[in-house]
LOPAFI-66628 format. One record per residue (C-alpha): residue in three letters; residue number from 1; x, y, z. Coordinates in Angstrom, 1 decimal, always signed. Layout:
<recs>
[ala; NUM; [X; Y; Z]],
...
</recs>
This chain:
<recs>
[unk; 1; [-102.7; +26.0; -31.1]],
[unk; 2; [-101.4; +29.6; -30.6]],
[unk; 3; [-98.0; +30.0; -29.9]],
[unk; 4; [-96.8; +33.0; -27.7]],
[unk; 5; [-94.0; +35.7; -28.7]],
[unk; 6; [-91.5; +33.9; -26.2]],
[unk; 7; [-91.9; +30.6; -27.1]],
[unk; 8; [-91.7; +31.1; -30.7]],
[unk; 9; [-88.0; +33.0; -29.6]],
[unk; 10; [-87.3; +29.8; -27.6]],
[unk; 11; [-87.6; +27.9; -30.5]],
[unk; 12; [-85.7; +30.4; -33.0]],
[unk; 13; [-82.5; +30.4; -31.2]],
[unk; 14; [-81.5; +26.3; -31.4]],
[unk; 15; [-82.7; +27.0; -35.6]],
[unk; 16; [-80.2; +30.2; -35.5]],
[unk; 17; [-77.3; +27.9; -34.0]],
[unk; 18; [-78.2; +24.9; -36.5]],
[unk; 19; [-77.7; +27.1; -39.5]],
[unk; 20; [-74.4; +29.0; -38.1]],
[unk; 21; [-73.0; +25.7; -37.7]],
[unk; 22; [-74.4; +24.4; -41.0]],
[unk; 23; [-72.6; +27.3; -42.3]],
[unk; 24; [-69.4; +26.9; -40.7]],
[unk; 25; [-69.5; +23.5; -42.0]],
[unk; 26; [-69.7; +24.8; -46.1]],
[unk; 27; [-66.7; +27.5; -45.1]],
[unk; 28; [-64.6; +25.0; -43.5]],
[unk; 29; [-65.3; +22.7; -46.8]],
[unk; 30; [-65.0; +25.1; -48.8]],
[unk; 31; [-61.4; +26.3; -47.7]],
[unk; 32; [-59.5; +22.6; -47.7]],
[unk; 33; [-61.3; +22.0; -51.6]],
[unk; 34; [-59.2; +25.0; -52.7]],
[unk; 35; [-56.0; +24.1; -50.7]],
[unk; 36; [-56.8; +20.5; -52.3]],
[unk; 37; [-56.6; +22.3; -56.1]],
[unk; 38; [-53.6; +23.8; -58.0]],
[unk; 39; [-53.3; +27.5; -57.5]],
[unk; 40; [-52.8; +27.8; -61.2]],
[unk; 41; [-53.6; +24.7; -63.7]],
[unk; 42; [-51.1; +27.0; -66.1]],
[unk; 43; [-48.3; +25.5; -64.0]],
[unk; 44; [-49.1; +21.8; -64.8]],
[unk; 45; [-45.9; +20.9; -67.3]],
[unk; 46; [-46.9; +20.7; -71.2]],
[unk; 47; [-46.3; +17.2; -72.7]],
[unk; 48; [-43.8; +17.9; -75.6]],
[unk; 49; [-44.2; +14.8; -76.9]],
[unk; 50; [-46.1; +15.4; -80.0]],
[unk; 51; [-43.2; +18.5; -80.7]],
[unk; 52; [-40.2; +15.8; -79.9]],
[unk; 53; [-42.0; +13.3; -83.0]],
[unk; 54; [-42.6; +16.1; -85.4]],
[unk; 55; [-38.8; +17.9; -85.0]],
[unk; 56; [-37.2; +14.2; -84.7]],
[unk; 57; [-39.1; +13.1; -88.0]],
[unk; 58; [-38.3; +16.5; -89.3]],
[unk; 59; [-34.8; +15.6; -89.1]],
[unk; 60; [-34.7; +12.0; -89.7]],
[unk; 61; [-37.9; +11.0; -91.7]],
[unk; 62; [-41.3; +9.1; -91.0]],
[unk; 63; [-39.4; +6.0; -89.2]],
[unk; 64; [-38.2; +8.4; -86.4]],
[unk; 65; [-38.7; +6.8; -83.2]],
[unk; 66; [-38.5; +9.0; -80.2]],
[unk; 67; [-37.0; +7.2; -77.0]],
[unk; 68; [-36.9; +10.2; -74.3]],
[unk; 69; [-38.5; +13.6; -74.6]],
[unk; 70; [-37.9; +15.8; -71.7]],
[unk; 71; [-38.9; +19.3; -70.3]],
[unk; 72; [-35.3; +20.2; -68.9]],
[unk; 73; [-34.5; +23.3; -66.6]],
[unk; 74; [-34.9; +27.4; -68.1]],
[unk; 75; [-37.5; +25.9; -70.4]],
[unk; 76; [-35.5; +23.8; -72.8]],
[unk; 77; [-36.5; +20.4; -74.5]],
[unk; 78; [-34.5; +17.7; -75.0]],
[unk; 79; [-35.2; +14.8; -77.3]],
[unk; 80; [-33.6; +11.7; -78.3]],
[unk; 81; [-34.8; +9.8; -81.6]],
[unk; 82; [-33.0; +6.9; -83.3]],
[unk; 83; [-34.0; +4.9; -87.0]],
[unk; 84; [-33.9; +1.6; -86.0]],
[unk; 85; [-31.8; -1.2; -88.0]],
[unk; 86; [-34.8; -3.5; -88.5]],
[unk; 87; [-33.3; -6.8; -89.8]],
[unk; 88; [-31.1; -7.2; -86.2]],
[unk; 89; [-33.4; -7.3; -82.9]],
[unk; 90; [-33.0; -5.2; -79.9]],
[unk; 91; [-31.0; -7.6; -77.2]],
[unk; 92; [-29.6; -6.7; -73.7]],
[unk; 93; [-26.7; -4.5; -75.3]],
[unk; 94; [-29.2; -2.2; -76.6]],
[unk; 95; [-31.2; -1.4; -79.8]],
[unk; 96; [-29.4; -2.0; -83.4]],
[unk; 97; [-30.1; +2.1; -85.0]],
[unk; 98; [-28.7; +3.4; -88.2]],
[unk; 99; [-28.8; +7.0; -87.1]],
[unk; 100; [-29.8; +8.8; -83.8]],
[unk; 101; [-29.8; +12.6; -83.2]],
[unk; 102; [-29.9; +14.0; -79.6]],
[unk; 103; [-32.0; +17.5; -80.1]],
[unk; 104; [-32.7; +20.9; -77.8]],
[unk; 105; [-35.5; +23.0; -78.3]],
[unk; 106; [-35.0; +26.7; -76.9]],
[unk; 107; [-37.4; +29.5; -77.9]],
[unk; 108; [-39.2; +27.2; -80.4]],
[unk; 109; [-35.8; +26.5; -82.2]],
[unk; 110; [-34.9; +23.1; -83.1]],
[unk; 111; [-31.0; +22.1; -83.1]],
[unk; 112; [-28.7; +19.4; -83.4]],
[unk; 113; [-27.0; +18.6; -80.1]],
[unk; 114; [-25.2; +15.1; -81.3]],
[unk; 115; [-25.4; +13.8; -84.5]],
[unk; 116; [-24.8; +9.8; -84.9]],
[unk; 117; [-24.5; +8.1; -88.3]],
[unk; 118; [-21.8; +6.8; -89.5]],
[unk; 119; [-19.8; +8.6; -86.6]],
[unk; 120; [-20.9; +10.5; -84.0]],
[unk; 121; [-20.4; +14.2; -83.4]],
[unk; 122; [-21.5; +17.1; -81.7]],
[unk; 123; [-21.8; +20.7; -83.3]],
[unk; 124; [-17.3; +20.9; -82.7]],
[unk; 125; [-16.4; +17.8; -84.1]],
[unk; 126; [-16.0; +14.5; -83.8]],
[unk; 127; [-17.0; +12.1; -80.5]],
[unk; 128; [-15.7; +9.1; -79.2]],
[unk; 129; [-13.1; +8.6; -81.6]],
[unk; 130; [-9.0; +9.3; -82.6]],
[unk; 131; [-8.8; +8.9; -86.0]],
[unk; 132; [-11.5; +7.7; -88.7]],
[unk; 133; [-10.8; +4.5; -90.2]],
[unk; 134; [-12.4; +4.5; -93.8]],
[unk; 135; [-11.4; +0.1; -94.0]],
[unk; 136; [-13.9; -0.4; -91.6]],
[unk; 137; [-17.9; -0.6; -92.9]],
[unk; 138; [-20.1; -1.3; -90.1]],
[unk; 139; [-24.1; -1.0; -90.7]],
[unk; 140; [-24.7; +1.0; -87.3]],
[unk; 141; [-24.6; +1.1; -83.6]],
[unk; 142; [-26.4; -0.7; -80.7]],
[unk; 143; [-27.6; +1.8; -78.4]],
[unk; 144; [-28.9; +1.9; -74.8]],
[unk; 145; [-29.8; +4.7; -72.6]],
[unk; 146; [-29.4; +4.6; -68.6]],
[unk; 147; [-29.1; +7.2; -65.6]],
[unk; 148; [-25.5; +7.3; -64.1]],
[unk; 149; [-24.9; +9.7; -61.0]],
[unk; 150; [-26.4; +13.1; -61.5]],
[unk; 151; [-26.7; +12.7; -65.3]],
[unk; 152; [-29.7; +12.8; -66.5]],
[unk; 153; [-28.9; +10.1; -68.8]],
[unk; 154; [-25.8; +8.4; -70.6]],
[unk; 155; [-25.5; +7.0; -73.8]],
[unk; 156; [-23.6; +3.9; -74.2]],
[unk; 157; [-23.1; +2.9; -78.2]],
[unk; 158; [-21.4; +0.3; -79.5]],
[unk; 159; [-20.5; -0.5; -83.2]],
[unk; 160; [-22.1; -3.4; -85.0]],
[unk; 161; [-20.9; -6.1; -87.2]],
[unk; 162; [-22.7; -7.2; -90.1]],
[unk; 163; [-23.6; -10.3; -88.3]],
[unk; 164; [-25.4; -8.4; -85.8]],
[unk; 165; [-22.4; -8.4; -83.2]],
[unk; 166; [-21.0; -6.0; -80.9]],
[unk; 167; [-17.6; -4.4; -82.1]],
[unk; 168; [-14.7; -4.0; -78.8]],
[unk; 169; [-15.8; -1.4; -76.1]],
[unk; 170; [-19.5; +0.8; -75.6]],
[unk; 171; [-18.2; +4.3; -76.0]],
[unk; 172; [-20.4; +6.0; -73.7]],
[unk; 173; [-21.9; +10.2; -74.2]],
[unk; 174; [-23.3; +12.4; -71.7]],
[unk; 175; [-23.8; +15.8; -71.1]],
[unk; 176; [-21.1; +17.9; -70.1]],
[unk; 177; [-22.3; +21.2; -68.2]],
[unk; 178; [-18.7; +22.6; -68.2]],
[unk; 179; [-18.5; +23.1; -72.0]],
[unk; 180; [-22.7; +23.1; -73.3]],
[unk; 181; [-22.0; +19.8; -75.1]],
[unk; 182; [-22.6; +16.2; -75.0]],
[unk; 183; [-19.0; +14.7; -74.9]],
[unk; 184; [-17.7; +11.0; -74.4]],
[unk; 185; [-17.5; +10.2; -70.9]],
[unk; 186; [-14.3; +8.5; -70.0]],
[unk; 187; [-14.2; +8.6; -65.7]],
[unk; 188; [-15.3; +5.2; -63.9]],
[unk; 189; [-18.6; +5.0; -62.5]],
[unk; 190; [-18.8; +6.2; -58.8]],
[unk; 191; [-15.7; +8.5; -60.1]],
[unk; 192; [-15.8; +12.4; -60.7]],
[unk; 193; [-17.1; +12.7; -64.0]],
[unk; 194; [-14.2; +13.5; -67.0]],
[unk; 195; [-15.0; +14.1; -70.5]],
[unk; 196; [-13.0; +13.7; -73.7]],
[unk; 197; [-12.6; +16.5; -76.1]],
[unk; 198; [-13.7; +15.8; -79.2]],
[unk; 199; [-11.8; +16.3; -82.7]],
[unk; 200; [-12.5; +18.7; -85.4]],
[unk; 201; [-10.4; +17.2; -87.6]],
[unk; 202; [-9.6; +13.6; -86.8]],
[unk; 203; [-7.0; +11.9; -89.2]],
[unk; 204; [-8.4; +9.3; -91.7]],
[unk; 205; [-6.8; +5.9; -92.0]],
[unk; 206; [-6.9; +4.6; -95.3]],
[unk; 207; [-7.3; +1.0; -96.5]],
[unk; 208; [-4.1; +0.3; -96.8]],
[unk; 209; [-3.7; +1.7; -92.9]],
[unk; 210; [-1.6; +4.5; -94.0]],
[unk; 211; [-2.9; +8.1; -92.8]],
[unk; 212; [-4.1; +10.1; -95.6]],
[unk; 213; [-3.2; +13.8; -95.9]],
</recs>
């Protein structure tokens, strides 16, 4: 069957149409796919985790544990690691440590922003405390982490006994913008927040309770 010149346009012009709409179709596709995908994967944030376990056990040995490890604002790190107390259990006033160390990474450098052993202290002095009382030996510190107002986080710690006990009231740390420092945090909850200075040189009490030069 011979088909003539103007039937054979007839026929072209619904096949033209099909394919501009078939290709409309792709563009349209096409254009939400790349709204749907990140402009730059580069700007996904790194996990630091692996970092946060090697500078915590740099610091405090294999049985680091780290309990936060955060990307925080102008690129810094923040990490919190604790050495457990292993012969007490964890119970609802927080986890029995021997040592924690609060760290802050900026431009790949590793430091120290509160130290807690046998006292706690921050790189000016001494936290949480008004004199250090050398009659008293306790084995470490419960610890538990929480959010408060627009702190990050706040650390409440509370002396041990060697029964496993808590000794009298949490003393509780946060960061203090004001000064660069993580300070003990002594204002109510749902009040402004004040922080206590901390000592440089705290007296010491000696056993027989008599301050010691």
């Amino acid at each position: 069957m011979k088909i003539t010149a103007k039937e054979l346009l007839v026929m072209t012009v619904p096949v033209k149409q099909l394919a501009c709409v078939i290709l409309w179709v792709i563009l349209v596709c096409c254009a939400f796919s790349a709204c749907a995908r990140p402009k730059d994967a580069g700007t996904v944030a790194k996990d630091h985790t692996p970092d946060c376990l090697a500078a915590a056990q740099n610091v405090l040995g294999p049985e680091a544990e780290v309990k936060r490890c955060s990307n925080l604002e102008k690129e810094v790190v923040e990490a919190i690691a604790i050495v457990r107390l292993k012969q007490f259990a964890e119970n609802k006033e927080g986890i029995p440590i021997t040592k924690l160390v609060i760290l802050r990474q900026t431009e790949s450098r590793w430091e120290i922003a509160l130290d807690v052993a046998k006292q706690i202290r921050n790189p000016n002095g001494y936290v949480g405390i008004d004199y250090i009382d050398d009659s008293e030996q306790y084995p470490g510190f419960r610890i538990a982490i929480s959010e408060r107002g627009k702190q990050p986080f706040m650390l409440a710690l509370s002396y041990m006994r060697r029964d496993g006990g808590s000794e009298g009231i949490p003393i509780y740390i946060s960061w203090n913008s004001a000064t660069g420092r993580f300070q003990e945090l002594i204002s109510n909850e749902g009040d402004p927040d004040r922080f206590k200075d901390e000592l440089r040189n705290p007296p010491r009490i000696s056993r027989d309770k008599h301050s010691v030069p």
